[in-house]
C-alpha positions, 0 to 999 in steps of 0.5 A, spaced: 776 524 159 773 530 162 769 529 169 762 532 166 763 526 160 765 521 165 759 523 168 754 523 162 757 516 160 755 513 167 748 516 166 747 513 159 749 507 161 745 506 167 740 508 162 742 502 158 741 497 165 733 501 165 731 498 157 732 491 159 724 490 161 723 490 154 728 486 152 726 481 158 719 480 156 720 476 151 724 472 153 719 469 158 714 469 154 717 464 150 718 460 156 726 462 160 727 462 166 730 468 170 736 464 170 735 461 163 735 469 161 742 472 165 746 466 161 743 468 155 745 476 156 752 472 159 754 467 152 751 473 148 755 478 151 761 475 151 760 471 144 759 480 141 765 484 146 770 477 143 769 478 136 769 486 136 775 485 141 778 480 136 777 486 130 779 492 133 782 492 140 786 486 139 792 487 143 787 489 149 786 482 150 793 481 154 792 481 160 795 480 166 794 473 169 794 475 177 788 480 174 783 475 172 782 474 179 778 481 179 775 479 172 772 472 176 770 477 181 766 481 177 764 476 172 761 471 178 760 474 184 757 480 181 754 479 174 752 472 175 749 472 183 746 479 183 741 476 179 740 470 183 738 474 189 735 480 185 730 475 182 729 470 187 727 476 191 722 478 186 719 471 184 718 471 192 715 478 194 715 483 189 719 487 183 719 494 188 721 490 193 727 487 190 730 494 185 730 497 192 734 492 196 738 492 190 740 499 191 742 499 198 749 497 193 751 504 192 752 504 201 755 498 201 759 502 195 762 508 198 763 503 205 767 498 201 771 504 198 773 508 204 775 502 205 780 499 200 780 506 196 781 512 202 775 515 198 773 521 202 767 519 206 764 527 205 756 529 208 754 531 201 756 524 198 752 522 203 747 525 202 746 524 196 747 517 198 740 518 203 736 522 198 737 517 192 735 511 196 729 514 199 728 517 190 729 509 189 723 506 194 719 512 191 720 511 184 718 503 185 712 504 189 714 502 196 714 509 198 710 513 202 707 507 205 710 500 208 705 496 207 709 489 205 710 484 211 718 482 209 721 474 212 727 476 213 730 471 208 728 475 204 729 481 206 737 478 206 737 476 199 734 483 197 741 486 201 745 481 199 743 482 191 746 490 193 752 488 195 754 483 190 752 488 185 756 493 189 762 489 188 762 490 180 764 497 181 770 494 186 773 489 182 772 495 176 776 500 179 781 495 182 783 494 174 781 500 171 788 504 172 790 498 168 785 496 162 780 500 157 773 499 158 772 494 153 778 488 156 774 489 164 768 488 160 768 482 156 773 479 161 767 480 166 762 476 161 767 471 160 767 468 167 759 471 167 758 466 161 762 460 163 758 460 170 752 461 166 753 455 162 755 451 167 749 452 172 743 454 168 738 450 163 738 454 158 741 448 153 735 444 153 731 450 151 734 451 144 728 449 140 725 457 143 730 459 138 727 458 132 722 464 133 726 471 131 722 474 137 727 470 141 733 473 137 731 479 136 730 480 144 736 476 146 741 481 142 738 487 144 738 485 150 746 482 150 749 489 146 744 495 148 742 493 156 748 489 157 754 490 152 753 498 151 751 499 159 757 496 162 762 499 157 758 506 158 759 505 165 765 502 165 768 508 161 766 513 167 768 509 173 775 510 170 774 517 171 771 518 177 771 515 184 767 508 185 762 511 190 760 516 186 758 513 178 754 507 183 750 513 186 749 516 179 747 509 176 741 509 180 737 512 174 736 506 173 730 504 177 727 511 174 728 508 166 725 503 167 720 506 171 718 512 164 720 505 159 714 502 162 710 508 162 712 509 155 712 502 152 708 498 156 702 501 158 704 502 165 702 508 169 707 514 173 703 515 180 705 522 183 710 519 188 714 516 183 715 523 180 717 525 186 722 519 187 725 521 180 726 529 182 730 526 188 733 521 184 736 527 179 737 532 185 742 526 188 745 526 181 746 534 181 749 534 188 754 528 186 757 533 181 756 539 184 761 536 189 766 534 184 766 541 180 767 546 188 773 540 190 776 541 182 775 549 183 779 549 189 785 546 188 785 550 181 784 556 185 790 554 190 795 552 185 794 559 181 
């Protein structure tokens, strides 16, 4: 795969993570939980990549036992805990503040990937990095002005929602040399969706069932939001480094932004047109990084 299609793959499925509002506003409408949600993405997920896993990718379920240590990881560490510090930090302040302390990810990304990886620590990686975060706090409404009074403790549970969420990116690409997309992901919401199971209260909520908007929501949360977003994503951090594709990931906020202009009435503000600009000029100078570095090794091998 080229680095312009890692690239696109990357971006489509961090627009993928964006739509999920929309699929998640149901579901509390009818009574679930926060954490009651997660399991549902989790079993769902799991049940769907298994089955199709079965059908057409059946020989890449052999895995290596010592590797179910990473897909643990991934499933539990970060699937099912960053969730629990992103919404206890939203159920205790608010939605701005909790997206934008989720994406202090990508620095912890690039921090834990010099570290385990050796990936070049350059200043435009860097600055991208600033430029996106600061795009991120403007897109959610925190910026231009600080207005909120944070308890630390939220504040650490907002931090702490980053680096868990940076860890998926860890655990994927420490697999990602030896496995397809598809196998880290559902091994992933394998784990994800025991833990689920085990931990929340989703099991007493199965008469909310019988209502179609409830599975209509839960499967397109499951295969669109989840499924197809971690497998787009995935698929791109195979081909690119680990602090890179977390840096081009933060679209996110910026979709879900325009998906509830779109689609849930909510108004664009001219600052969060502002945060979107920085957001994709982040992204631009990510890629423009890759393209100078590619030519000048082509340059020297000729």
């Amino acid at each position: 795969m080229s680095r312009a299609k890692a690239y696109l793959c990357v971006l489509l499925g961090a627009a993928a993570w964006g739509l999920i509002g929309m699929f998640v506003a149901p579901l509390y409408a009818r009574g679930f939980t926060a954490w009651d949600v997660v399991a549902i993405r989790a079993v769902l997920s799991c049940v769907f990549l298994f089955l199709l896993m079965l059908r057409f990718f059946r020989p890449q379920l052999r895995t290596y036992f010592r590797d179910h240590l990473f897909f643990a990881g991934a499933g539990i560490l970060s699937m099912a805990f960053f969730n629990f510090f992103y919404f206890e930090v939203f159920a205790q302040s608010s939605l701005s503040l909790a997206v934008t302390l989720l994406y202090t990810g990508p620095l912890f990304v690039t921090v834990l990937s010099r570290l385990f990886f050796k990936e070049p620590f350059t200043f435009r990686k860097m600055l991208a990095l600033f430029l996106a975060i600061i795009g991120c706090a403007f897109v959610v409404g925190l910026l231009p002005f600080w207005e909120a009074q944070v308890p630390l403790q939220v504040l650490v549970m907002g931090i702490l929602s980053g680096f868990c969420y940076a860890l998926y990116s860890i655990f994927g690409k420490a697999v990602a040399d030896r496995y397809s997309a598809f196998t880290i992901t559902t091994y992933t919401f394998f784990y994800a969706g025991i833990f689920m199971l085990l931990t929340s209260g989703v099991w007493g909520k199965l008469d909310a069932f019988v209502y179609p908007d409830v599975w209509i929501s839960a499967f397109l949360l499951a295969i669109v939001s989840t499924v197809l977003g971690y497998l787009l994503y995935t698929t791109g951090l195979k081909h690119i480094e680990a602090s890179k594709a977390s840096i081009l990931a933060t679209v996110e906020p910026m979709v879900a932004v325009i998906t509830g202009v779109l689609f849930l009435g909510e108004s664009l503000m001219f600052w969060q047109v502002i945060g979107i600009a920085l957001v994709l000029y982040s992204a631009i100078l990510v890629t423009q990084n890759s393209h100078k570095l590619r030519n000048r090794k082509e340059g020297v091998q000729q």
